[in-house]
C-alpha positions as CSV (number, residue, x, y, z in Angstrom):
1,X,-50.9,-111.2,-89.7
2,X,-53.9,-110.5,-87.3
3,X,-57.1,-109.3,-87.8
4,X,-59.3,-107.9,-85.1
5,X,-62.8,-109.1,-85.4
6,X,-66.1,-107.3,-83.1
7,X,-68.3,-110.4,-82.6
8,X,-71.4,-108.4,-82.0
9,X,-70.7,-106.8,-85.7
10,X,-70.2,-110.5,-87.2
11,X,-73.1,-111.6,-85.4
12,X,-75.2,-108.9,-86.8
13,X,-74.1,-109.1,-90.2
14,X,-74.1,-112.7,-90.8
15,X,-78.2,-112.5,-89.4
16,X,-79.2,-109.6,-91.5
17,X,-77.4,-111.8,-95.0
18,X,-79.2,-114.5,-93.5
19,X,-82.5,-113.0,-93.5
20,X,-82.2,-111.2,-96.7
21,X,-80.9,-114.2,-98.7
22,X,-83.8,-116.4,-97.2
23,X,-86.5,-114.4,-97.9
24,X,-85.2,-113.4,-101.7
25,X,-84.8,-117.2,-102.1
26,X,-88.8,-117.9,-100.8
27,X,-90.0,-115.2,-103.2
28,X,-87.9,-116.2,-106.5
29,X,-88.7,-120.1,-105.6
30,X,-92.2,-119.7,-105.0
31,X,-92.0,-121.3,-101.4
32,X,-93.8,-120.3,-98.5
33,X,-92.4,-119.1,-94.8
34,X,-93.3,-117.1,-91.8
35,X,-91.0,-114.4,-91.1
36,X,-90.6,-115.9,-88.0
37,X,-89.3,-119.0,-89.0
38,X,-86.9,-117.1,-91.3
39,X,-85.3,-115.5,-87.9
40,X,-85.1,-118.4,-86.1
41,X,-82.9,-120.2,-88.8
42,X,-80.8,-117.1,-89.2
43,X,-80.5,-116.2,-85.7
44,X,-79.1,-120.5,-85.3
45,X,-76.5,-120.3,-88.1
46,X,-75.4,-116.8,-87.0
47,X,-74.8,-118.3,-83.6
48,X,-73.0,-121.1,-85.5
49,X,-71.0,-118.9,-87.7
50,X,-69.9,-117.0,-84.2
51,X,-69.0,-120.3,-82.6
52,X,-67.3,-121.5,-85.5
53,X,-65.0,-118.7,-85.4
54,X,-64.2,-118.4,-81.8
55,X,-63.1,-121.9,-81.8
56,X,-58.9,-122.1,-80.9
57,X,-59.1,-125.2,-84.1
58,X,-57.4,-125.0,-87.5
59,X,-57.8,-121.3,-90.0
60,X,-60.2,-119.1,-89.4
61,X,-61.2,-119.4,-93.6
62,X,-61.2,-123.1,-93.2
63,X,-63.2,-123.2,-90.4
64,X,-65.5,-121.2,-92.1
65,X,-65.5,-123.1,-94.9
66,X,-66.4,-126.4,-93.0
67,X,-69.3,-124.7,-91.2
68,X,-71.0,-123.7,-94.6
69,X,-70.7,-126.6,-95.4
70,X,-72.1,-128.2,-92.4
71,X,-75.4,-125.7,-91.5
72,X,-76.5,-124.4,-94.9
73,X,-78.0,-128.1,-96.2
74,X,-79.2,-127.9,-92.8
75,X,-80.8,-124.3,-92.8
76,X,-82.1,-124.7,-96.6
77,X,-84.1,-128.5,-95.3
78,X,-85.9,-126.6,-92.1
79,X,-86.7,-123.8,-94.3
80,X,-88.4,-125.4,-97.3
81,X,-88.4,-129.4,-96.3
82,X,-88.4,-130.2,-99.9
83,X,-86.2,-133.7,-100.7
84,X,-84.6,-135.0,-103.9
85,X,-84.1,-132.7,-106.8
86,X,-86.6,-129.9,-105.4
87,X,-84.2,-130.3,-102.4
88,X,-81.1,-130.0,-104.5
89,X,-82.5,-126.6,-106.7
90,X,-83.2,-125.5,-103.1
91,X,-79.5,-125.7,-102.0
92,X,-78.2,-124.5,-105.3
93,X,-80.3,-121.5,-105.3
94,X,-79.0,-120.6,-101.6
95,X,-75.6,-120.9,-102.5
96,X,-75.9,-118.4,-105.6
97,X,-77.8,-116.1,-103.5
98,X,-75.2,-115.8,-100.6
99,X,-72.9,-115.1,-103.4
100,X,-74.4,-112.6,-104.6
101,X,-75.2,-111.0,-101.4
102,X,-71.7,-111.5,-99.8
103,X,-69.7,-110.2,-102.5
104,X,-72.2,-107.2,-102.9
105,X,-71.3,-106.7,-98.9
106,X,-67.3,-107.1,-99.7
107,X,-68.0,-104.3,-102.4
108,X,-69.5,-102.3,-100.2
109,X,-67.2,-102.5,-97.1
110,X,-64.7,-100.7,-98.7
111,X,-67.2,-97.4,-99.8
112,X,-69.8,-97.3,-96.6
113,X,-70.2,-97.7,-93.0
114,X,-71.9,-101.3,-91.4
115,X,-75.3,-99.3,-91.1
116,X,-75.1,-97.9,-94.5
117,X,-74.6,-101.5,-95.9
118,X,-77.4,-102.4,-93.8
119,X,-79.7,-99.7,-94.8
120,X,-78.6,-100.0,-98.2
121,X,-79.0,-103.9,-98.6
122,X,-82.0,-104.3,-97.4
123,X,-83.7,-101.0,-99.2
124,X,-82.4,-103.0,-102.6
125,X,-84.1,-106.4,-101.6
126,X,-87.3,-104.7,-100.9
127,X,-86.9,-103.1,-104.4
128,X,-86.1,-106.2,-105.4
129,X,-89.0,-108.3,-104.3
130,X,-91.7,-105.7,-105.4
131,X,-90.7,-105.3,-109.3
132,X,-90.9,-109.6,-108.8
133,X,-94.4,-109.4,-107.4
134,X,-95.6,-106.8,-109.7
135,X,-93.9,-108.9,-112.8
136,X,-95.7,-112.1,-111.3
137,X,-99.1,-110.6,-110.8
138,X,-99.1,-109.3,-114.6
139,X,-98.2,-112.7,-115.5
140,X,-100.3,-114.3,-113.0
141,X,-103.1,-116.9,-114.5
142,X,-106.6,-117.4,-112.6
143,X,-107.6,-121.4,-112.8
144,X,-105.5,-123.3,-111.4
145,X,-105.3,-127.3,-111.2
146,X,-105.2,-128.0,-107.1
147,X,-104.7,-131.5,-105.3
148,X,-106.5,-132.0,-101.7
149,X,-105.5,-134.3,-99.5
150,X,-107.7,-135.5,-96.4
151,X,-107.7,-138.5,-94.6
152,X,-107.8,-141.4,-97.3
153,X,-109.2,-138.7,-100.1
154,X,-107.4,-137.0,-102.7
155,X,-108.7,-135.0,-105.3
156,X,-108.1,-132.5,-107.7
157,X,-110.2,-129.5,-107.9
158,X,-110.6,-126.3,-110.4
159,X,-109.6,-123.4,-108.2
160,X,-110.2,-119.5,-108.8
161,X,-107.2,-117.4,-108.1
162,X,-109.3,-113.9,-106.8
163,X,-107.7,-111.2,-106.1
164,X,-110.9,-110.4,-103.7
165,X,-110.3,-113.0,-101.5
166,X,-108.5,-111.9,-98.0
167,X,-110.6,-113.9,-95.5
168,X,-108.8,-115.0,-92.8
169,X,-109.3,-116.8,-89.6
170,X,-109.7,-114.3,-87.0
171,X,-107.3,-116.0,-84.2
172,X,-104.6,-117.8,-85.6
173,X,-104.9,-114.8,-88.5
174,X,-104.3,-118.3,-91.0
175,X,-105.7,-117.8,-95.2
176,X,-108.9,-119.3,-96.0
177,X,-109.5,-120.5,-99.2
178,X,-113.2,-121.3,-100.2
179,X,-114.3,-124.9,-101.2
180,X,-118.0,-125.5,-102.1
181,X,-120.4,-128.1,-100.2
182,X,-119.8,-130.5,-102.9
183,X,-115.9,-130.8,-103.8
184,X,-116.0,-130.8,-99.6
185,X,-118.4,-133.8,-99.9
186,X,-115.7,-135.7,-101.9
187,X,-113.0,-135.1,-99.5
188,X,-115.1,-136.2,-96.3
189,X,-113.3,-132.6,-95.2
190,X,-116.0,-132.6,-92.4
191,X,-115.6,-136.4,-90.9
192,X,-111.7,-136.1,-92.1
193,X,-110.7,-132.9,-91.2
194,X,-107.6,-132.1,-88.7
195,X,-109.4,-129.2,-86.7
196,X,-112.6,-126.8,-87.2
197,X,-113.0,-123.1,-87.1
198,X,-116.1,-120.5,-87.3
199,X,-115.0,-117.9,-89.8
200,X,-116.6,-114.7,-89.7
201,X,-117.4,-113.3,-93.4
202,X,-118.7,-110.4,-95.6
203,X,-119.5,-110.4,-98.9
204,X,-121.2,-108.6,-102.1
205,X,-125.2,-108.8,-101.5
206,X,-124.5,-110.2,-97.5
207,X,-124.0,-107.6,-94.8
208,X,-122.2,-110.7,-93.1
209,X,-122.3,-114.3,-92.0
210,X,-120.8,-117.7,-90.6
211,X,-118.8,-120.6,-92.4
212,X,-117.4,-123.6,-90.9
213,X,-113.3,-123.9,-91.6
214,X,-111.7,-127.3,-91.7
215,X,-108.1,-127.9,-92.0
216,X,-107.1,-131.1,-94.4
217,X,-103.9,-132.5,-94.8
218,X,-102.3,-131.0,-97.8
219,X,-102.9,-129.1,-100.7
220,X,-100.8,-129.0,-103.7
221,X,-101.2,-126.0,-106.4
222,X,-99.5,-126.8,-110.3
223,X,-97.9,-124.5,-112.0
224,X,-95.9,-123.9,-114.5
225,X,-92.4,-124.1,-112.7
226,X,-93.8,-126.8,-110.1
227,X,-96.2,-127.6,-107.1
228,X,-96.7,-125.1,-104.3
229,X,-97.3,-127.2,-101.4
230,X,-99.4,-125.9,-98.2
231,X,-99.5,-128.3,-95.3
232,X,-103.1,-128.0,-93.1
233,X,-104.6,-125.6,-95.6
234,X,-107.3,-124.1,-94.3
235,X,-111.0,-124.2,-96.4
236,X,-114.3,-122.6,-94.9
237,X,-117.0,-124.6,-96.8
238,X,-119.3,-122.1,-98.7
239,X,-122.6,-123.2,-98.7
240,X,-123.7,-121.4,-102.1
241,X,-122.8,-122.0,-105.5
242,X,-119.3,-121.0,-106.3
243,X,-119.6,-121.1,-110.4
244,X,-123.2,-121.1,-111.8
245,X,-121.5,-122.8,-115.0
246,X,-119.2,-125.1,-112.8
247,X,-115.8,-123.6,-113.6
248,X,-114.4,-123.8,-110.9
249,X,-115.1,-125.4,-107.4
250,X,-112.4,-124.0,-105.2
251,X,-111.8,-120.1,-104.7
252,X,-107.6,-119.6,-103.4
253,X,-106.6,-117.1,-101.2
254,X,-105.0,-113.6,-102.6
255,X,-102.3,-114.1,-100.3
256,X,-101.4,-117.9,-101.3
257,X,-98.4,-117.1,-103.4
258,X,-96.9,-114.5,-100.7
């Protein structure tokens, strides 16, 4: 028996279930990734998936087979570049969620057209990812224990999670979380830090102002389920007191657990 396959179609469809699974799996798992990062990966193992089944070798399903086997640990390790048993929950969760997804698609194949599975698949991820955001905001607490890394220094800081804070860099468009003059002190971020910026700002009582931004090395934020780790955060050094009755010293960006 022979089947008659459209490459472009297989192509397409293998990097839309790529792009959809990866991005479900960085919002469920907390993780962090640029969109285009997320499309490089899934254009690479759709190219693989093609190549895999053009090549004259062996079944088509065993093939297949092999090449899941093969590029997913791959894929999973460039997305996240976790190790150990953070690795491992990484891979597991991938699996389950290509699962899911493909035998929503094999469903589906029989009742709509490829742009109606399309259309369809994507409309439910976006549903999807907003009732988790909306569930994770109402459950969302607002100190948080934070480790700094910078140079030889490494610290850990009471940090404000504020909804108010959206300040970005204006050129590389990176978060900015606030750090006061003295928790930057203790990390040497001036003498320490991997690059400087001049952040433009406004805030409540200041029409607007200046900041110095230095990256450090890495920043780690506990919670519940595990650390969220940002490499080269970015901090603009305020320098006015962040909590009159020292509650915190660190204020995080809204955006850090997008």
């Amino acid at each position: 028996m022979y089947y008659e396959v459209y490459l472009d179609l297989f192509f397409l469809m293998n990097f839309w279930m790529n792009i959809i699974s990866c991005r479900l799996l960085t919002v469920l798992l907390k993780k962090r990734n640029r969109i285009w990062k997320i499309c490089a990966v899934s254009f690479l193992s759709s190219i693989s998936a093609c190549l895999v089944m053009i090549l004259p070798v062996g079944a088509v399903g065993v093939r297949m087979a092999a090449g899941q086997i093969v590029w997913i640990p791959v894929l999973v390790f460039i997305l996240f570049r976790d190790k150990g048993a953070e690795y491992i929950k990484d891979l597991a969760s991938y699996y389950l969620v290509m699962f899911l997804i493909g035998g929503a698609v094999s469903y589906l194949e029989v009742h709509m057209t490829f742009a109606g599975i399309l259309l369809s698949g994507t409309a439910a991820a976006a549903v999807i990812e907003i009732i988790y955001r909306i569930w994770g905001s109402r459950n969302r607490k607002y100190i948080y224990d934070v480790m700094v890394r910078c140079g030889s220094n490494q610290y850990v800081f009471q940090a404000l999670f504020d909804s108010g804070n959206r300040l970005r860099e204006p050129i590389l468009k990176e978060q900015v979380h606030i750090i006061g003059k003295d928790a930057a002190q203790k990390l040497s971020l001036r003498e320490n830090a991997k690059g400087v910026r001049v952040i433009p700002f406004h805030s409540i009582g200041k029409e607007a102002g200046m900041m110095m931004g230095y990256y450090a090395d890495e920043m780690e934020v506990m919670q519940e389920h595990g650390e969220l780790r940002i490499e080269h955060p970015l901090f603009g050094v305020s320098e006015e007191v962040l909590s009159v009755q020292n509650e915190y010293e660190m204020i995080l960006n809204s955006e850090i657990f997008d």
